[in-house]
RORO-318909 format. One record per residue (C-alpha): residue number from 0; chain; z, x, y. Coordinates in pm, 1 decimal, always signed. Layout:
// residues N
NODE     k   c          Z          X          Y
NODE   NUM   A          Z          X          Y
...
END
This chain:
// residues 198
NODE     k   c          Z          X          Y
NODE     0   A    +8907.5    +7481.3    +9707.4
NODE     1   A    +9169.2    +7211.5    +9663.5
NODE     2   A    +9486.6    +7270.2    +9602.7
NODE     3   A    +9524.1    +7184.8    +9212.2
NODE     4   A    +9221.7    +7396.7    +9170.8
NODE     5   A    +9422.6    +7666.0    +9362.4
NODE     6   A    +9747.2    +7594.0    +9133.8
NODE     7   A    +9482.4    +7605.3    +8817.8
NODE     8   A    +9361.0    +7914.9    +8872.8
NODE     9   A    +9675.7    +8062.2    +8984.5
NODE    10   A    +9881.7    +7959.3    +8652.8
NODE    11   A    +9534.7    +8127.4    +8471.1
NODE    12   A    +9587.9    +8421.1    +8638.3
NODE    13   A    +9908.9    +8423.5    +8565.4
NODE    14   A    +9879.3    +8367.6    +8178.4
NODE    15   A    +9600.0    +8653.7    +8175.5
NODE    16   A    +9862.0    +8864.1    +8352.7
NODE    17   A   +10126.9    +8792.3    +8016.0
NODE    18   A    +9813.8    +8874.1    +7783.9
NODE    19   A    +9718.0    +9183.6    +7945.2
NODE    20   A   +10105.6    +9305.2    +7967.6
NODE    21   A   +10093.0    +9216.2    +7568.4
NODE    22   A    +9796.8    +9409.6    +7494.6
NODE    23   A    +9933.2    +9668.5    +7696.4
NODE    24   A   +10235.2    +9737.0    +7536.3
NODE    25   A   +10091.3    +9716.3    +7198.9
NODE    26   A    +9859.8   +10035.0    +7333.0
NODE    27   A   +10206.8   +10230.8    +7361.7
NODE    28   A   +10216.7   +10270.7    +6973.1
NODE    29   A    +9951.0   +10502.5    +7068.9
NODE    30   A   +10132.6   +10739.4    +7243.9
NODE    31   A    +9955.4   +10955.1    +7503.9
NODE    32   A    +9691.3   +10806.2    +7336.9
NODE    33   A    +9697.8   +10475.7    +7449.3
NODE    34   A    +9589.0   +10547.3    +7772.2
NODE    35   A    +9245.2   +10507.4    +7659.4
NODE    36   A    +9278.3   +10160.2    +7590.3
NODE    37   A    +9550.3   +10022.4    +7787.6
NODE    38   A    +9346.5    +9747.5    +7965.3
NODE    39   A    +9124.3    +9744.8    +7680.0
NODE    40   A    +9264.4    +9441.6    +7443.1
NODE    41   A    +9382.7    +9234.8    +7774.1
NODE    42   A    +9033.4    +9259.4    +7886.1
NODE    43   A    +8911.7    +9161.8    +7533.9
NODE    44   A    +9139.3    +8878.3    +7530.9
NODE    45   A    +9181.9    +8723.2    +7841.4
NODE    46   A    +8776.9    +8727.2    +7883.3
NODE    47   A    +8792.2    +8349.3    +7768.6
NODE    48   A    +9043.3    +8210.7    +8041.1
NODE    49   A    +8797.7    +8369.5    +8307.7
NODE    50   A    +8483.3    +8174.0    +8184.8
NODE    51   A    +8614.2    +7905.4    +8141.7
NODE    52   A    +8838.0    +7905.4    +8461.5
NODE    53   A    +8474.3    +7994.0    +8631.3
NODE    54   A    +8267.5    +7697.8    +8469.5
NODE    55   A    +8572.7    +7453.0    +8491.5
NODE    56   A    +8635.2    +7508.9    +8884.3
NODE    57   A    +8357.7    +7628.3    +8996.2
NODE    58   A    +8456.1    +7703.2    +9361.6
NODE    59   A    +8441.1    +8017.9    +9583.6
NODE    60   A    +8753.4    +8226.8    +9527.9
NODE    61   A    +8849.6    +8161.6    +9187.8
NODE    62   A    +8765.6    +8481.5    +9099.2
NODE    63   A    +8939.9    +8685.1    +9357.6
NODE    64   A    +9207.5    +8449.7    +9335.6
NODE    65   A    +9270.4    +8482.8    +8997.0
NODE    66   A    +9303.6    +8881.4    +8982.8
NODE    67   A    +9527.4    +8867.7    +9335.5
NODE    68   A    +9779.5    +8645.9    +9131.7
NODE    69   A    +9767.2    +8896.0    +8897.8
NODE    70   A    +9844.9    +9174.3    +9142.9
NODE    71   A   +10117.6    +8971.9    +9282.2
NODE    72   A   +10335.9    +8935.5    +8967.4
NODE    73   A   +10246.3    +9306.6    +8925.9
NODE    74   A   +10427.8    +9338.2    +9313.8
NODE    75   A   +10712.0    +9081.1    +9209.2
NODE    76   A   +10744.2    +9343.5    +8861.2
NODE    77   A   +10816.1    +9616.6    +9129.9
NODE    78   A   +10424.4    +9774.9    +9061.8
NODE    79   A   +10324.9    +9695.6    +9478.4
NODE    80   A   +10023.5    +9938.8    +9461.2
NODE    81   A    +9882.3    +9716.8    +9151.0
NODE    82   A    +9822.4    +9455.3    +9397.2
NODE    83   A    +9581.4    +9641.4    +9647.5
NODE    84   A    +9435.9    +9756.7    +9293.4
NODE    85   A    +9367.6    +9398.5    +9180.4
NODE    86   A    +9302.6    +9208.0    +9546.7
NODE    87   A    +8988.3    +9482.2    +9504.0
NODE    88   A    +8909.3    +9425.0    +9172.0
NODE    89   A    +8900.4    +9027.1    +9277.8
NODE    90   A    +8645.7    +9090.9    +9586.3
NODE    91   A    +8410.0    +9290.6    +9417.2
NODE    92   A    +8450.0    +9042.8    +9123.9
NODE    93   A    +8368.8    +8781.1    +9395.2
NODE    94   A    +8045.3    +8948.4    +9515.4
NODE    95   A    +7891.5    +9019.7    +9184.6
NODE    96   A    +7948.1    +8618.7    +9137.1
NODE    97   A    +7788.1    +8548.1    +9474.9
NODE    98   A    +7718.1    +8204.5    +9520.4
NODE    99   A    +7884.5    +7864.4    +9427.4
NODE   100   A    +7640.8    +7785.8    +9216.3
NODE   101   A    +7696.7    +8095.3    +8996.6
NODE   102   A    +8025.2    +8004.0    +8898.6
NODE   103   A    +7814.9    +7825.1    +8644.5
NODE   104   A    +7583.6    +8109.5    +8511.4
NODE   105   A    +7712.0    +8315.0    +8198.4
NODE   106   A    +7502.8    +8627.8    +8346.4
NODE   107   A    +7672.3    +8665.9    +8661.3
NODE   108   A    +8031.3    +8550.6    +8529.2
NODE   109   A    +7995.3    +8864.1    +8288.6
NODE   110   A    +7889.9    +9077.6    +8502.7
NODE   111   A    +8131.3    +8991.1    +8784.4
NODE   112   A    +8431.9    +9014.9    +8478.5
NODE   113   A    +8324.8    +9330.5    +8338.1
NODE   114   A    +8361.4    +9541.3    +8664.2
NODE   115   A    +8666.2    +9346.7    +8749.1
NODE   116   A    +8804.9    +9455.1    +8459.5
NODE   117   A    +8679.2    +9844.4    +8460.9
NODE   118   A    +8831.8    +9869.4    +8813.1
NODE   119   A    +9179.6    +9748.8    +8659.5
NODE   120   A    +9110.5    +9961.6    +8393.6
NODE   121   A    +9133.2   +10292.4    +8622.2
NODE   122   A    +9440.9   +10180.6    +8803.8
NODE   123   A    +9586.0   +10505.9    +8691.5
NODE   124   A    +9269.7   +10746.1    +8813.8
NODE   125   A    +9299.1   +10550.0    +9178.2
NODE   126   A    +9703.5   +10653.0    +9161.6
NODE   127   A    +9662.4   +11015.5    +9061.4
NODE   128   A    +9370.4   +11035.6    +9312.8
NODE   129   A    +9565.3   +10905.0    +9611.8
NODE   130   A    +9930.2   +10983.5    +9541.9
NODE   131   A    +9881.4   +11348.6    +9328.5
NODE   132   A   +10113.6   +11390.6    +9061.2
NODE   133   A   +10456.7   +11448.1    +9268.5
NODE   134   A   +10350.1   +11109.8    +9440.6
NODE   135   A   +10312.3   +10900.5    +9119.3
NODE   136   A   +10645.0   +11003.0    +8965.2
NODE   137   A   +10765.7   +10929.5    +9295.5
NODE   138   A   +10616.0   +10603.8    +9309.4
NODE   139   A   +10690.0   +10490.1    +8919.9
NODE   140   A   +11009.0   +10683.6    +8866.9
NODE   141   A   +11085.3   +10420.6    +8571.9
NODE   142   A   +10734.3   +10501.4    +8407.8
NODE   143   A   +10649.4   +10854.5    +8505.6
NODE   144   A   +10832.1   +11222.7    +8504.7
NODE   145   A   +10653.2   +11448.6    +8679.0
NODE   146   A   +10556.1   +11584.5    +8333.9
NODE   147   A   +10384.2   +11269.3    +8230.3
NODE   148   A   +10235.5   +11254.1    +8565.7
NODE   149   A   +10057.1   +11569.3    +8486.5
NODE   150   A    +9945.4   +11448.2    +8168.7
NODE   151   A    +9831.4   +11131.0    +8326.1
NODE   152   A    +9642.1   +11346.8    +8603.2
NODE   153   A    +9482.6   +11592.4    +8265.9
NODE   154   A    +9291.9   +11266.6    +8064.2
NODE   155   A    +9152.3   +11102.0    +8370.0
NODE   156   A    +9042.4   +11419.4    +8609.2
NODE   157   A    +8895.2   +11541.6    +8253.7
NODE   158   A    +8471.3   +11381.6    +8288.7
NODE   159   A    +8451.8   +11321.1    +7895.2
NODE   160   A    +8793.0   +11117.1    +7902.3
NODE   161   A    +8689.1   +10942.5    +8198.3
NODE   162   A    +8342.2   +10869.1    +8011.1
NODE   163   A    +8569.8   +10761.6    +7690.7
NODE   164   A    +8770.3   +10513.9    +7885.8
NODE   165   A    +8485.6   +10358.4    +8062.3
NODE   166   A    +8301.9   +10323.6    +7717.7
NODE   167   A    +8587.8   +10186.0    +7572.0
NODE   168   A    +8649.5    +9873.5    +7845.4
NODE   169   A    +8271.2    +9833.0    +7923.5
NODE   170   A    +8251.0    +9719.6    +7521.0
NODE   171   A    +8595.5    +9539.0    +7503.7
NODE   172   A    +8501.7    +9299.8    +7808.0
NODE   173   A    +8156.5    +9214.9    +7728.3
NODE   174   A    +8289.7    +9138.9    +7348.0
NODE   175   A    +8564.2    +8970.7    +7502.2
NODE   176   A    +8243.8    +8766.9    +7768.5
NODE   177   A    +8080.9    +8671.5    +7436.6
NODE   178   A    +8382.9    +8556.9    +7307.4
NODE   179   A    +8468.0    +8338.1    +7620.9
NODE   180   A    +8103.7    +8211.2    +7661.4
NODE   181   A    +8143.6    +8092.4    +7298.1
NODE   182   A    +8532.8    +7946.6    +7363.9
NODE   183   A    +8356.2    +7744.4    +7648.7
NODE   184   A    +8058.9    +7610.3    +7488.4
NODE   185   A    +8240.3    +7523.8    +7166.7
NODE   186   A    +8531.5    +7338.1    +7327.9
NODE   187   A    +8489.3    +7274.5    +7710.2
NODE   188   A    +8071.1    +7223.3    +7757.3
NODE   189   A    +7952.3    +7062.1    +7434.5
NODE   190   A    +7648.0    +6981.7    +7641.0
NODE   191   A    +7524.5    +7339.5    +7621.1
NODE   192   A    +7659.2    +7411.2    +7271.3
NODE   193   A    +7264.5    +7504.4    +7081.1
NODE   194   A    +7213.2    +7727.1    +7424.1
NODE   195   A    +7213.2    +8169.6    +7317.8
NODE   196   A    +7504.1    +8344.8    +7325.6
NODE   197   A    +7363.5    +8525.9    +7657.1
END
Protein backbone atom coordinates (compact mmCIF):
# COMPACT_ATOMS: atom_id res chain seq x y z
CA UNK A 1 0.00 0.00 0.00
CA UNK A 2 1.47 3.40 -0.79
CA UNK A 3 1.49 5.93 1.30
CA UNK A 4 -1.40 8.33 -0.12
CA UNK A 5 -3.46 5.23 -0.22
CA UNK A 6 -2.48 4.84 3.50
CA UNK A 7 -3.32 8.73 4.18
CA UNK A 8 -6.76 8.00 2.03
CA UNK A 9 -7.95 5.49 3.95
CA UNK A 10 -6.85 6.87 7.14
CA UNK A 11 -8.73 10.41 6.67
CA UNK A 12 -11.91 7.77 5.63
CA UNK A 13 -11.63 6.21 8.66
CA UNK A 14 -11.46 9.07 10.29
CA UNK A 15 -14.62 10.80 8.74
CA UNK A 16 -16.61 7.40 9.45
CA UNK A 17 -15.35 7.80 13.01
CA UNK A 18 -17.27 11.70 13.10
CA UNK A 19 -20.42 9.92 11.44
CA UNK A 20 -20.63 7.14 13.76
CA UNK A 21 -20.00 9.60 16.94
CA UNK A 22 -23.07 11.65 15.19
CA UNK A 23 -25.31 8.83 14.90
CA UNK A 24 -24.37 7.92 18.20
CA UNK A 25 -25.29 10.74 20.04
CA UNK A 26 -28.47 11.19 18.26
CA UNK A 27 -29.30 7.43 19.82
CA UNK A 28 -29.04 9.23 23.38
CA UNK A 29 -32.54 10.87 22.81
CA UNK A 30 -33.40 7.37 23.40
CA UNK A 31 -32.48 7.03 26.72
CA UNK A 32 -31.64 3.57 28.08
CA UNK A 33 -33.09 2.85 25.02
CA UNK A 34 -30.65 3.78 22.70
CA UNK A 35 -28.46 1.18 23.45
CA UNK A 36 -30.12 -0.87 20.94
CA UNK A 37 -29.10 1.16 18.20
CA UNK A 38 -26.11 3.01 19.10
CA UNK A 39 -23.88 1.75 16.21
CA UNK A 40 -26.89 1.28 14.26
CA UNK A 41 -27.24 4.72 12.06
CA UNK A 42 -23.18 5.04 11.88
CA UNK A 43 -23.20 1.67 10.40
CA UNK A 44 -26.12 2.69 8.09
CA UNK A 45 -24.32 5.69 7.10
CA UNK A 46 -20.85 5.29 6.86
CA UNK A 47 -21.53 1.89 4.74
CA UNK A 48 -20.82 4.10 1.54
CA UNK A 49 -17.22 5.45 2.50
CA UNK A 50 -16.25 1.66 3.04
CA UNK A 51 -17.24 0.54 -0.56
CA UNK A 52 -16.10 2.89 -2.07
CA UNK A 53 -12.78 3.23 -0.04
CA UNK A 54 -12.62 -0.77 -0.95
CA UNK A 55 -13.23 -0.44 -4.85
CA UNK A 56 -11.19 2.90 -5.04
CA UNK A 57 -7.90 1.40 -3.30
CA UNK A 58 -8.16 -1.79 -3.62
CA UNK A 59 -5.10 -2.96 -1.59
CA UNK A 60 -4.61 -5.38 1.36
CA UNK A 61 -5.22 -3.54 4.63
CA UNK A 62 -7.62 -0.99 3.82
CA UNK A 63 -10.00 -2.60 5.67
CA UNK A 64 -8.23 -3.23 8.89
CA UNK A 65 -6.71 -0.02 8.46
CA UNK A 66 -9.61 1.84 8.25
CA UNK A 67 -11.41 0.50 11.57
CA UNK A 68 -7.75 0.76 13.56
CA UNK A 69 -7.89 4.59 12.71
CA UNK A 70 -11.03 4.49 14.06
CA UNK A 71 -9.95 2.84 17.30
CA UNK A 72 -7.17 5.22 17.55
CA UNK A 73 -9.17 8.51 17.71
CA UNK A 74 -11.39 6.43 20.06
CA UNK A 75 -7.73 6.00 22.26
CA UNK A 76 -6.78 9.79 21.55
CA UNK A 77 -10.85 10.50 22.97
CA UNK A 78 -9.56 8.73 26.19
CA UNK A 79 -11.83 5.27 25.10
CA UNK A 80 -8.15 2.96 24.93
CA UNK A 81 -10.13 -0.37 25.14
CA UNK A 82 -12.18 0.83 21.83
CA UNK A 83 -9.06 0.35 20.02
CA UNK A 84 -8.33 -3.45 20.76
CA UNK A 85 -12.26 -3.50 20.01
CA UNK A 86 -11.82 -2.04 16.51
CA UNK A 87 -7.99 -3.39 15.52
CA UNK A 88 -10.36 -6.83 15.84
CA UNK A 89 -13.17 -5.74 14.14
CA UNK A 90 -10.53 -4.61 11.19
CA UNK A 91 -8.80 -8.27 11.03
CA UNK A 92 -11.73 -10.22 10.89
CA UNK A 93 -13.06 -7.56 8.43
CA UNK A 94 -9.78 -8.31 6.56
CA UNK A 95 -10.30 -12.11 6.38
CA UNK A 96 -13.85 -12.15 5.28
CA UNK A 97 -12.35 -9.81 2.30
CA UNK A 98 -9.53 -12.28 1.67
CA UNK A 99 -7.80 -11.60 -1.34
CA UNK A 100 -6.68 -8.45 -3.34
CA UNK A 101 -8.77 -9.10 -5.83
CA UNK A 102 -11.89 -8.98 -3.60
CA UNK A 103 -11.50 -5.56 -2.73
CA UNK A 104 -13.43 -5.34 -5.94
CA UNK A 105 -16.41 -7.77 -5.29
CA UNK A 106 -19.69 -6.21 -3.71
CA UNK A 107 -20.32 -9.84 -2.03
CA UNK A 108 -17.35 -10.06 -0.02
CA UNK A 109 -17.07 -6.15 0.75
CA UNK A 110 -20.62 -6.68 2.45
CA UNK A 111 -19.98 -9.36 4.08
CA UNK A 112 -16.56 -8.34 5.42
CA UNK A 113 -18.54 -4.70 6.54
CA UNK A 114 -21.41 -6.24 8.11
CA UNK A 115 -19.44 -8.29 10.78
CA UNK A 116 -17.08 -5.45 11.14
CA UNK A 117 -19.70 -3.51 12.07
CA UNK A 118 -21.73 -6.14 14.47
CA UNK A 119 -18.42 -6.61 16.37
CA UNK A 120 -18.33 -2.67 16.98
CA UNK A 121 -21.73 -2.92 17.64
CA UNK A 122 -21.16 -5.15 20.95
CA UNK A 123 -18.33 -3.06 22.21
CA UNK A 124 -20.36 -2.77 25.33
CA UNK A 125 -21.17 -6.82 25.77
CA UNK A 126 -17.09 -7.39 25.26
CA UNK A 127 -16.66 -4.55 28.30
CA UNK A 128 -19.23 -5.95 30.70
CA UNK A 129 -17.89 -9.47 29.84
CA UNK A 130 -14.25 -8.71 30.62
CA UNK A 131 -14.27 -5.84 33.11
CA UNK A 132 -17.84 -6.81 35.22
CA UNK A 133 -19.74 -3.95 36.19
CA UNK A 134 -17.34 -2.40 39.07
CA UNK A 135 -14.64 -2.60 36.20
CA UNK A 136 -16.58 -0.59 33.55
CA UNK A 137 -17.52 2.30 35.85
CA UNK A 138 -14.05 2.09 36.74
CA UNK A 139 -12.87 2.21 33.35
CA UNK A 140 -15.54 5.01 31.91
CA UNK A 141 -16.04 6.96 35.10
CA UNK A 142 -17.23 9.98 32.72
CA UNK A 143 -19.89 7.60 31.01
CA UNK A 144 -20.81 5.01 33.58
CA UNK A 145 -21.98 4.92 37.52
CA UNK A 146 -21.93 1.78 38.73
CA UNK A 147 -25.74 1.98 38.44
CA UNK A 148 -25.68 2.40 34.72
CA UNK A 149 -23.10 -0.20 34.59
CA UNK A 150 -25.62 -2.58 35.90
CA UNK A 151 -28.11 -1.54 33.55
CA UNK A 152 -25.64 -1.82 30.78
CA UNK A 153 -24.69 -5.45 32.11
CA UNK A 154 -29.08 -6.24 32.35
CA UNK A 155 -29.86 -5.48 28.21
CA UNK A 156 -26.85 -7.26 26.87
CA UNK A 157 -26.47 -10.53 29.36
CA UNK A 158 -30.44 -10.62 28.64
CA UNK A 159 -30.51 -13.46 25.10
CA UNK A 160 -33.68 -11.60 23.55
CA UNK A 161 -31.86 -8.08 23.85
CA UNK A 162 -28.80 -9.49 22.60
CA UNK A 163 -30.97 -11.09 19.63
CA UNK A 164 -32.68 -7.41 19.27
CA UNK A 165 -29.40 -5.66 18.89
CA UNK A 166 -27.91 -8.05 16.50
CA UNK A 167 -31.19 -7.82 14.36
CA UNK A 168 -31.12 -4.33 14.51
CA UNK A 169 -27.23 -3.75 13.04
CA UNK A 170 -27.34 -6.92 10.80
CA UNK A 171 -30.35 -4.81 8.81
CA UNK A 172 -28.84 -1.25 9.25
CA UNK A 173 -25.40 -2.35 7.57
CA UNK A 174 -26.58 -4.37 4.78
CA UNK A 175 -29.19 -1.30 3.99
CA UNK A 176 -26.43 0.89 4.56
CA UNK A 177 -24.04 -1.98 1.80
CA UNK A 178 -26.89 -1.39 -0.67
CA UNK A 179 -26.74 2.05 -0.21
CA UNK A 180 -22.86 2.25 -0.71
CA UNK A 181 -22.87 -0.29 -3.65
CA UNK A 182 -25.38 2.15 -5.25
CA UNK A 183 -23.18 5.54 -4.08
CA UNK A 184 -20.29 3.72 -5.98
CA UNK A 185 -21.83 2.65 -9.09
CA UNK A 186 -23.76 5.88 -9.55
CA UNK A 187 -20.82 8.24 -9.01
CA UNK A 188 -17.35 6.47 -8.82
CA UNK A 189 -17.77 3.17 -11.44
CA UNK A 190 -20.15 4.34 -14.17
CA UNK A 191 -18.78 1.35 -16.00
CA UNK A 192 -20.84 -1.04 -13.90
CA UNK A 193 -23.83 1.29 -13.43
CA UNK A 194 -26.88 -1.37 -15.35
CA UNK A 195 -25.03 -4.24 -13.03
CA UNK A 196 -27.90 -5.62 -9.78
CA UNK A 197 -27.87 -4.09 -6.74
CA UNK A 198 -26.16 -7.44 -5.29
Amino acid sequence: MKLKDFITVSLLGVIAFIISMIGGMVTQLFGMYGIFIHVSIGSLLCAPIYFVMCHKIQKRGSAFIYNLVRGIVYAIMGFLPMTAVMAISGIIGELAIGKTENYKNDRRITISYIISEVIYALHGFFFILILGVDGLAKTFPNLFSVEKAQAVHNIFFNPKNMFIILIIEIIAALIGTLFGKYVNQKFFNKNNKHEGVL
